[in-house]
N, C-alpha and C positions, 0 to 999 in steps of 0.2 A: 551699178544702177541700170535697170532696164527700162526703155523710151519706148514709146508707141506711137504712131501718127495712123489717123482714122481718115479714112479719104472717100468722098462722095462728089457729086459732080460740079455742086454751087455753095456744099459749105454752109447750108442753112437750114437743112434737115435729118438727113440720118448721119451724116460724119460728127455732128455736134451733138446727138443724142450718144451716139456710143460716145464721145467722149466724154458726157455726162454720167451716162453708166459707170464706164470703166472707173473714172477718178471715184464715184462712191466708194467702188466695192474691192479695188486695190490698193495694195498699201501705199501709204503716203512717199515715199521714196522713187516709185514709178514714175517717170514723167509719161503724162500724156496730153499731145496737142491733136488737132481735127484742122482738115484744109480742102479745099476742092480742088478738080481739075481745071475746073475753069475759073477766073476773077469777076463774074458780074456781078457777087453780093459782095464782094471785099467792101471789108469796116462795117458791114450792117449786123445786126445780135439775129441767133438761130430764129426761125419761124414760130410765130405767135403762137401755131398749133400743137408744132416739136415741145413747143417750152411748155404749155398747157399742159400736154400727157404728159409728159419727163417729172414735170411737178408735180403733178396728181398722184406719182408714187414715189414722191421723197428724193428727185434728182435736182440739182442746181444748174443753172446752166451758166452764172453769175461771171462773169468777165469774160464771158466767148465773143469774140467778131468772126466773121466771116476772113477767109485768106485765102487764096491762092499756095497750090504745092509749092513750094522751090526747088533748084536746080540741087542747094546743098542737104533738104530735106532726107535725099538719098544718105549722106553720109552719116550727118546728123541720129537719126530714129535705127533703132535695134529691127522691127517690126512695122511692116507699114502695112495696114487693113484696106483692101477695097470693098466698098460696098457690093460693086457688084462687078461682072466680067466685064462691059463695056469701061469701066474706070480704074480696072489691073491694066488690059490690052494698053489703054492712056500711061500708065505709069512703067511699064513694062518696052513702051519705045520710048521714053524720055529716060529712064534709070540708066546710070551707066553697067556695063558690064559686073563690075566687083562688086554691086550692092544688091542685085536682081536676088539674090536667096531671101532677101528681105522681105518680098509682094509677097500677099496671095489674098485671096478673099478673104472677110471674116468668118462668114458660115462653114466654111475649109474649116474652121476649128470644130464644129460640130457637127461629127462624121452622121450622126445618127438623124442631123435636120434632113430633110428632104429638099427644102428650097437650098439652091448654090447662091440665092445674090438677092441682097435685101433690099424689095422692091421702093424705091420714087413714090413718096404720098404727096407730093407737092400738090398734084390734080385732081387728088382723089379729096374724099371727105376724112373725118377725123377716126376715122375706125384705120384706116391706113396706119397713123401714126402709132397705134394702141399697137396692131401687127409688127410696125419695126422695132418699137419697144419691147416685144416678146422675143422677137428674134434675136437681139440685142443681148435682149438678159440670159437668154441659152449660150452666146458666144463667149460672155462675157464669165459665166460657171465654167462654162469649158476649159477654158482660160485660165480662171484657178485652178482647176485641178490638175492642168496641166503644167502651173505651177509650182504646187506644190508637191509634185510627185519628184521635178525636177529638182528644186532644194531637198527635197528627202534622199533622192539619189547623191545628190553631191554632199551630202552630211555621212552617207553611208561609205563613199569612199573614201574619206580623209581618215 
């Protein structure tokens, strides 16, 4: 079984869309949770905006709060996505040693994006959110297919 943990800086806007995303469009077997680097939304549900756009094209956002990373998160998750550099650099001094293979940005999955780090709509208006959603759903095909090239490899060498 493969784990994902999506990380953003409060947990209330782009870590809980990609986890929105990703649970549609992967298969049911995946675990995927969303957390922040910091705890000032813990227990509050993703942003009224996040969930607005995410909705508006068929995402749930239905039993997310807000969390805080933890210390065993590291061992815990296969994959751990930062939204953006400033929130790897965060995970990347907290990780210990043996799990750091694990960070790296999301957009790192989508060689061909040009943007590296998917911007903070918290300040902005709602066309922000519409942007991380597009970024999102590129990461999130990337990701399949990166997928499924992987199970194809591993079916072809048994």
């Amino acid at each position: 079984m493969t784990s994902l943990l999506f990380v953003c800086l409060g947990n209330i806007c782009r870590s809980p869309t990609a986890e929105a995303v990703f649970r549609a469009r992967l298969p049911a077997d995946v675990v995927i949770e969303s957390a922040g680097t910091g705890a000032w939304h813990a227990g509050n549900p993703p942003d009224p905006r996040a969930r607005a756009a995410g909705q508006s094209r068929g995402y749930s956002f239905a039993g997310q709060t807000a969390r805080a990373v933890h210390n065993d998160d590291f061992a815990k998750f296969d994959q751990i996505y930062a939204m953006d550099a400033a929130n790897l650099r965060e995970l990347q001094q907290r990780c210990p040693p043996e799990h750091a293979h694990k960070l790296r940005r999301l957009l790192d999955l989508s060689p061909e994006q040009t943007e590296r780090n998917v911007p903070d709509p918290y300040y902005g208006g709602d066309q922000g959110f519409e942007h991380v959603l597009d970024l999102i759903e590129g990461a999130a095909n990337a990701w399949l297919e990166q997928f499924a090239s992987a199970k194809g490899a591993g079916r072809n060498s048994t």
